[in-house]
C-alpha positions in Angstrom: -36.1 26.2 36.3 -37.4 23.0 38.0 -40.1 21.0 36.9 -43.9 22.1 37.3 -44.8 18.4 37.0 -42.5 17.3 40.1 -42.2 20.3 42.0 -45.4 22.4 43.3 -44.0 26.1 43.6 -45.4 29.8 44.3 -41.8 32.1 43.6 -43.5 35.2 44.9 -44.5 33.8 48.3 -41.1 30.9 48.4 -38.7 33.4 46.2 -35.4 31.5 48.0 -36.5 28.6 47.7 -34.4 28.3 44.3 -31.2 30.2 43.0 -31.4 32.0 39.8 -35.4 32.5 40.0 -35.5 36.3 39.8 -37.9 36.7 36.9 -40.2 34.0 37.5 -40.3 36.1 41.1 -40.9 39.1 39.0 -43.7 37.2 37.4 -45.5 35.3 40.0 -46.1 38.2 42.1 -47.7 40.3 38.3 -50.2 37.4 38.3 -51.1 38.0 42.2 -51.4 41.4 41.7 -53.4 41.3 39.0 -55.5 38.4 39.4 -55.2 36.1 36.6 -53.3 33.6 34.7 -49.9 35.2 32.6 -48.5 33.0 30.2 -44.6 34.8 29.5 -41.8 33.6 27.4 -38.1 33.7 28.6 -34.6 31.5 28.3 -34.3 28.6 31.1 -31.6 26.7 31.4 -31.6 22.6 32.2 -28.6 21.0 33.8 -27.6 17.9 31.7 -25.4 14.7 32.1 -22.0 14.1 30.4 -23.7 10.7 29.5 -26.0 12.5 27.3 -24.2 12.8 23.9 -26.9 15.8 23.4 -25.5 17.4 26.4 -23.8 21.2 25.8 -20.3 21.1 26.4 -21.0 24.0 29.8 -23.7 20.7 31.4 -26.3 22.8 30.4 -29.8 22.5 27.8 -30.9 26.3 27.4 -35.0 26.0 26.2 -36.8 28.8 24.3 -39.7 28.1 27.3 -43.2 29.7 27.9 -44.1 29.5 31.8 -47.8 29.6 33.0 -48.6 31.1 36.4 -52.2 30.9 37.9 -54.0 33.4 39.3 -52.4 32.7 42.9 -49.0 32.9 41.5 -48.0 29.1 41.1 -46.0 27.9 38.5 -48.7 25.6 36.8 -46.4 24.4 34.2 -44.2 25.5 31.3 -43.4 24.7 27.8 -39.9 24.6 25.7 -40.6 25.3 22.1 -40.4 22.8 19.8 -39.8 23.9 16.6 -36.7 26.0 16.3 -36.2 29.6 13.9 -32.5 29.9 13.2 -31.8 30.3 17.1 -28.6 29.1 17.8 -28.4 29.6 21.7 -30.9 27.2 21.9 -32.0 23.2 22.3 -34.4 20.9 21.3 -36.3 19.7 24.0 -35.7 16.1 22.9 -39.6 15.0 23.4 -42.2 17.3 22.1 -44.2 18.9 24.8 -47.9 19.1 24.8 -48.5 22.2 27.4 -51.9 22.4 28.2 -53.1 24.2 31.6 -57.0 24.6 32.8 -59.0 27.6 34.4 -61.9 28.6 35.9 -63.4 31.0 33.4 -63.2 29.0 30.4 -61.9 25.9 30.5 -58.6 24.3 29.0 -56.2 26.6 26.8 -53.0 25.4 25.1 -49.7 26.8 24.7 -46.8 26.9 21.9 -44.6 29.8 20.1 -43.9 31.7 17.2 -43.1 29.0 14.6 -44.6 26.1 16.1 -47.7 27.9 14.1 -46.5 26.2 10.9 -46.1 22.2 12.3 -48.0 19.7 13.1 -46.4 19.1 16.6 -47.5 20.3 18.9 -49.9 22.9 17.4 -52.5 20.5 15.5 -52.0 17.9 18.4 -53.0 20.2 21.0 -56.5 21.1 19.1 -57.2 17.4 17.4 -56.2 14.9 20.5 -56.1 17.2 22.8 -59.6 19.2 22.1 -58.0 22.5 23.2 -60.0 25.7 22.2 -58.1 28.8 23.5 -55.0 29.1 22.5 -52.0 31.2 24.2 -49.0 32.2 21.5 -46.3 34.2 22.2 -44.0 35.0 19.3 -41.5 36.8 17.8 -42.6 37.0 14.2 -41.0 39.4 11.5 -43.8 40.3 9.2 -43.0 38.6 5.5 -45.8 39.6 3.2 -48.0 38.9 0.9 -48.6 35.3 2.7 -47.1 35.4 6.4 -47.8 39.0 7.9 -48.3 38.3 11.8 -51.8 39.1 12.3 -52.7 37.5 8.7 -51.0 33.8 10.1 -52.8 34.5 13.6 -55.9 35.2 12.1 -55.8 32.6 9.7 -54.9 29.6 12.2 -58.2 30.5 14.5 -60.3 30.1 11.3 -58.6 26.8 10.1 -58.9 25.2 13.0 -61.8 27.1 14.8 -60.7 28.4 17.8 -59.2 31.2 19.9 -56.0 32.9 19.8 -54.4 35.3 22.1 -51.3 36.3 20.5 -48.8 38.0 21.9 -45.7 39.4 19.2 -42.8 41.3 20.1 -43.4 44.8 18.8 -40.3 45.8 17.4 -40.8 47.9 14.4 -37.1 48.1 13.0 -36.8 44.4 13.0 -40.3 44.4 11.3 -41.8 42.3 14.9 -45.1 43.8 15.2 -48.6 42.5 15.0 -50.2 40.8 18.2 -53.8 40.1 18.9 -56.5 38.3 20.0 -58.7 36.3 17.4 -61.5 34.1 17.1 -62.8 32.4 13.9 -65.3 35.3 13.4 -63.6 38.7 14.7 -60.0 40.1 15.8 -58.7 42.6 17.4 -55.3 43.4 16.3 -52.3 46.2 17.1 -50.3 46.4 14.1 -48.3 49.3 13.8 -44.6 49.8 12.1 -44.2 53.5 13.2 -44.6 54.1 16.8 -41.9 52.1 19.5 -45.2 51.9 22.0 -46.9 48.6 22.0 -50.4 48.4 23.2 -52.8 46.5 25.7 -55.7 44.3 23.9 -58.7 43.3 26.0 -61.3 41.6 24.6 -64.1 39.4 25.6 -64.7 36.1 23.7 -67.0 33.0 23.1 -66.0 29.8 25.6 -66.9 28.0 22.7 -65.5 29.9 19.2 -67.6 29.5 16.0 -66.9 28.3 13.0 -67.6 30.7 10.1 -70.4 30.1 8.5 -71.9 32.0 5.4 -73.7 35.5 6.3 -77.5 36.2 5.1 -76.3 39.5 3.6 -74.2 38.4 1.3 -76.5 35.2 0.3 -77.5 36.5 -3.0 -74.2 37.0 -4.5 -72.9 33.6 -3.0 -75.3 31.9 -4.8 -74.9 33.4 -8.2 -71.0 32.4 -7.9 -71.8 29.2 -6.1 -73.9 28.0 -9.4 -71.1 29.1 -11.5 -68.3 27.7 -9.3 -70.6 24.0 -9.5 -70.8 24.3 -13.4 -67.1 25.1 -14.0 -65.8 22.7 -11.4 -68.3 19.9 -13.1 -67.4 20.8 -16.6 -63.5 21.0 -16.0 -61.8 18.3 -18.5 -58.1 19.3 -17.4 -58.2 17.2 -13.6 -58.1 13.3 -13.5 -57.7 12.0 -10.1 -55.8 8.8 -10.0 -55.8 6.9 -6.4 -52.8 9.3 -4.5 -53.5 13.0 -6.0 -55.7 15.1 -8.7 -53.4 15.5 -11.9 -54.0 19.0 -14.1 -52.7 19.8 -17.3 -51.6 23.5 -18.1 -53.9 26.3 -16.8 -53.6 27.7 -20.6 -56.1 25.4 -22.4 -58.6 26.1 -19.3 -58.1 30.0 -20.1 -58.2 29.4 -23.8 -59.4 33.2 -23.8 -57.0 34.3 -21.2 -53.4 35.7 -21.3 -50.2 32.9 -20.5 -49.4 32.3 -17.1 -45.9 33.6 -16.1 -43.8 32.9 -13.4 -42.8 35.3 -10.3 -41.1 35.0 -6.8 -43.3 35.3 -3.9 -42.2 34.6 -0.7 -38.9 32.8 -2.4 -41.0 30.1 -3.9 -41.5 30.5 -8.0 -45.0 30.9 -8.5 -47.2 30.4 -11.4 -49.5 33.2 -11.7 -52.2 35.0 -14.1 -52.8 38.6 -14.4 -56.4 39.4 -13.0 -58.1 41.7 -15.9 -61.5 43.4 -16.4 -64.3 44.0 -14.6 -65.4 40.3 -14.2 -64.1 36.5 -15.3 -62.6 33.5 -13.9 -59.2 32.1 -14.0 -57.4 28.5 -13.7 -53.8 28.2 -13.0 -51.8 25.0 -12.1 -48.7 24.0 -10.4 -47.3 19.8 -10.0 -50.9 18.3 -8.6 -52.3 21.9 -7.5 -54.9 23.9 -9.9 -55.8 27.1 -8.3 -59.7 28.6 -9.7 -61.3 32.5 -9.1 -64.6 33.6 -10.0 -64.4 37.7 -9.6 -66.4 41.0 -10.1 -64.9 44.3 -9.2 -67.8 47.2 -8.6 -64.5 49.4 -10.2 -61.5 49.2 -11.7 -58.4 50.2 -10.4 -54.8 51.1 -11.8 -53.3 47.9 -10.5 -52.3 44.9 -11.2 -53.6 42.1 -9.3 -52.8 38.2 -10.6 -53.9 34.6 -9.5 -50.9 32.7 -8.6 -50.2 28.6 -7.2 -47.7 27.3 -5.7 -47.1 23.3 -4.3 -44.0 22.1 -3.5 -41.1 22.0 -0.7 -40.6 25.7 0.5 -36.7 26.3 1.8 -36.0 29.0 2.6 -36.1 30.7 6.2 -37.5 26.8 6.9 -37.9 24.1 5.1 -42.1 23.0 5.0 -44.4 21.4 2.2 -46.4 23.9 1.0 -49.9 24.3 -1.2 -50.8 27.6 -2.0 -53.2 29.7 -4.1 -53.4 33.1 -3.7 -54.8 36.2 -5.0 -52.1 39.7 -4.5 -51.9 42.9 -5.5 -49.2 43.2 -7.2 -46.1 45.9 -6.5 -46.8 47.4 -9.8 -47.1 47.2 -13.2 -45.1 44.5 -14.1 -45.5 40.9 -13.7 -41.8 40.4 -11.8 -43.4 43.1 -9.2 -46.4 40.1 -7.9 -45.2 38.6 -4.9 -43.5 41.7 -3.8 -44.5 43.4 0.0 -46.9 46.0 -0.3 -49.7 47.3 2.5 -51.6 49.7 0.7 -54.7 48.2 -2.2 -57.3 50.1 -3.9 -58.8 47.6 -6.0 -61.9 45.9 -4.3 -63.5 42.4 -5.8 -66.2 40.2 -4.9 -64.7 37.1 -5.3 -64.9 33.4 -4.8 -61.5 31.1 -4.6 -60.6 27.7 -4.5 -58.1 24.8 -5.1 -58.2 20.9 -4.9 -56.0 20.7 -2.2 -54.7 17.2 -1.3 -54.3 18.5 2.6 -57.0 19.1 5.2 -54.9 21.7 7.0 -55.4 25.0 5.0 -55.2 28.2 6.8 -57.2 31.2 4.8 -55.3 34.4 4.3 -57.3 38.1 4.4 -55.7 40.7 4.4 -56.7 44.3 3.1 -55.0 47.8 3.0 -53.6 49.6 6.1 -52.7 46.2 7.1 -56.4 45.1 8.1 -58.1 41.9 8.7 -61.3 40.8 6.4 -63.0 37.7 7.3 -64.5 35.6 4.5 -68.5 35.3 4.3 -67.6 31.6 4.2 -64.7 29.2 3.7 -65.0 25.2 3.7 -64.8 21.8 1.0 -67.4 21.4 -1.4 -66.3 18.9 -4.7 -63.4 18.1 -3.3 -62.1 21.4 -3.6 -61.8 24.1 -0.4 -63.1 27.5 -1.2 -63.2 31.2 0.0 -65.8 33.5 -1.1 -66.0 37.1 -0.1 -68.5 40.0 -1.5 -68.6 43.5 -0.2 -64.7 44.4 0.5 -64.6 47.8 3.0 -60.7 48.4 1.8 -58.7 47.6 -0.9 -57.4 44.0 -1.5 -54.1 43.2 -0.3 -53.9 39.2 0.3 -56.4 36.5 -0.7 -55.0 32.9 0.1 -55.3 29.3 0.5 -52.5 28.4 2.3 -52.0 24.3 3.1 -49.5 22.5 4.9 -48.6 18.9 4.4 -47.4 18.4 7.6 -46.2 14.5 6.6 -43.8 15.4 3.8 -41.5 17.5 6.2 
C-alpha cells in the first residue's frame, strides 16, 4: 500500500496504477457509489530494508491498517494500529500514528482500532492535542463481561471523553465478536446480538458538537437527597488521609461497622474486594491499595439476587497488561459470593443509586449496562470532593453493570 502522505491516489478510476491493490479497488469505487467517506480495516504489507534489524525475515512489515477513502474515492490516508492483541502476523508500526482526516459535513474525525480503546496513544492524543470530536473505530472485540462488553467500552469512552463514536465490530457470534454502534455522550444506538449470523446497518444522525452529560430535571429531586447524603458521608469519612502522591484508606470494615466483611472474588481475572449489596436501602465503603469505592442505594423492590460493591486498583495481566482503578456495582451469577464477577446478561434487580471513588486518574470511563444486554446512561457523572461519581435514578431494566473504570495510562 503506498503512502497517502506522498502519493495522491484514486484506485477505482487508476486501479493499475499499483500491483496487489484489488481491495482498496474494491473499496474506492463502494465510496463513489455511495457517496461518502468509508473508513475499512484490512492487512497491508510494507517492504522493509535488511538494514532494519526490525525487518521480517520475507523484507516485509505486515500492519493491522484502517484506510480512509473520501467521498470521490481517494485514498485520504490510513492508519496501522498501534496497540497490538495477541496478533502474531502482525508489526508495530515503529512511530505511533495520529490518523486524523477532515469532511465537509462535520468537521475532523479521528481514527484507531479495537484495543487502542484502552491506551493513551493514540486514542487520548487524538481528542486532547488533537481536538478530535468524531471518532471512527473499527474492531474486533470479544465481549468479556461484567466490565468490557463491546457496546459497554464504546459507550463508555464517548462519555469519558465527550464525543462521538461510530463503532464498527466484527459480528461473529461463536467467537463472542458482536456489538457495533454509533454513540454519543447522551444516546446510542447499538446491534448486539449473540444468536443470529446477520449483522445489521446503523444509521443515525448526530450533534457536530456532542454534549457532555449533564444532570436531567426529572430526576433532580432524588439527586439531591443523595447528593446531601453523599457531601455528609464524604465530609465525615475518618478512614482517607491524603499524603502529597495518593489518598490512603484503611479497611472498608470499620467504615461499615454495621455491615457484613468484605470478601474477595475474581472478576475479569483481577481479585476484587467486594461487599454484598443487602436491603432495600444503605450505603457501602470498600477499599483496595489507595482506592476506596462508596454507594448510596435504594431499590423500589427487592429481588432474589445477589448484587455486591466491589474495587479493584492495581496492574491488570492478563489478556494485556494495563493499570487499572475500578469500582463497580454487578449482579452477581448467583447466590454465592465466588459467583460476583462471573458473565451474566439477564438482571431483575433495579436501584437508584449514586457511586463514587477517589480516583487518582482523570481518565475514567463509566460503565452501564442493564439486562438484555442494554445501554443506560447516567443522569449525571463528573468530580465533586475529589471523588468522581455516577448517579442514576429510575432504571427501565434490571442492573447488570455499574462501573468506574480508570486507567493510569503512565504506569504501563
Amino acid at each position: 500500500m503506498p503512502s497517502p502522505q506522498l502519493v495522491r491516489w484514486n484506485p477505482c478510476l487508476e486501479p493499475h496504477r499499483f500491483a496487489d491493490t484489488e481491495v482498496l479497488q474494491r473499496l474506492s469505487c463502494m465510496a463513489i457509489k455511495g457517496e461518502m467517506f468509508l473508513v475499512a480495516n484490512l492487512g497491508t504489507k510494507q517492504p522493509c530494508l535488511s538494514s532494519d534489524p526490525r525487518c521480517p525475515h520475507d523484507g516485509y512489515y505486515q500492519f493491522n491498517t484502517d484506510v480512509v477513502f473520501s467521498s470521490n474515492g481517494t485514498l485520504v490516508d490510513r492508519y496501522r494500529k498501534h496497540n497490538l492483541y495477541f496478533e502474531a502476523a502482525f508489526d508495530t508500526p515503529l512511530q505511533v500514528d495520529h490518523i486524523t482526516f477532515d469532511t465537509p459535513f462535520a468537521g475532523k474525525f479521528g481514527v484507531f482500532t479495537c484495543f487502542d480503546i484502552l491506551f493513551f496513544d493514540p486514542a487520548v492524543t487524538l481528542i486532547r492535542d488533537l481536538e478530535v470530536k468524531h471518532i471512527v473505530y473499527p474492531t474486533a472485540w470479544m465481549n468479556q463481561l461484567p466490565l468490557l462488553a463491546a457496546i459497554e467500552i464504546q459507550k463508555g469512552f464517548a462519555m469519558a471523553f465527550g464525543v462521538n463514536v461510530l463503532a464498527a465490530n466484527i459480528h461473529h457470534p461463536s467467537l463472542g465478536m458482536t456489538g457495533s454502534g454509533i454513540h454519543t455522550p447522551l444516546k446510542s444506538f447499538w446491534y448486539h446480538n449473540m444468536v443470529s449470523p446477520k449483522g445489521q446497518l446503523i444509521i443515525s444522525q448526530l450533534p457536530q458538537n456532542p454534549s457532555c452529560l449533564v444532570g436531567t430535571e426529572k430526576a433532580k429531586g432524588k439527586m439531591d437527597s443523595f447528593h446531601s447524603k453523599f457531601l455528609k458521608m464524604v465530609s465525615s469519612d475518618p478512614y482517607c488521609e491524603k499524603d502529597a502522591q495518593e489518598v490512603h484508606c484503611e479497611e472498608a470494615s470499620k467504615w461499615n461497622t454495621n455491615g457484613p466483611p468484605p470478601f474477595h472474588s475474581e472478576m475479569m481475572y483481577d481479585n476484587f474486594t467486594l461487599v454484598p449489596v443487602e436491603g432495600k436501602e444503605g450505603h457501602l465503603r470498600v477499599c483496595s491499595n489507595n482506592l476506596c469505592c462508596y454507594l448510596l442505594y435504594e431499590r423500589p423492590a427487592l429481588s432474589q439476587e445477589l448484587y455486591a460493591l466491589g474495587v479493584f486498583s492495581g496492574l491488570h495481566t492478563v489478556h494485556g497488561t494495563y493499570s487499572i482503578q475500578v469500582c463497580a456495582l454487578v449482579k452477581c451469577g448467583g447466590l454465592g459470593f465466588d459467583t460476583c464477577g462471573q458473565e451474566i446478561t439477564e438482571a431483575t434487580g433495579l436501584f437508584d443509586f449514586y457511586l463514587w471513588g477517589n480516583f487518582s486518574t482523570s481518565y475514567i470511563f463509566p460503565l452501564f449496562l442493564t439486562s438484555g444486554m442494554t445501554l443506560q446512561t447516567p443522569d449525571q457523572l463528573g468530580w465533586e470532593n475529589e471523588h468522581y461519581f455516577l448517579r442514576k435514578t429510575g432504571l427501565s431494566s434490571g442492573l447488570v453493570t455499574a462501573a468506574l473504570y480508570g486507567r493510569l495510562y503512565e504506569r504501563t
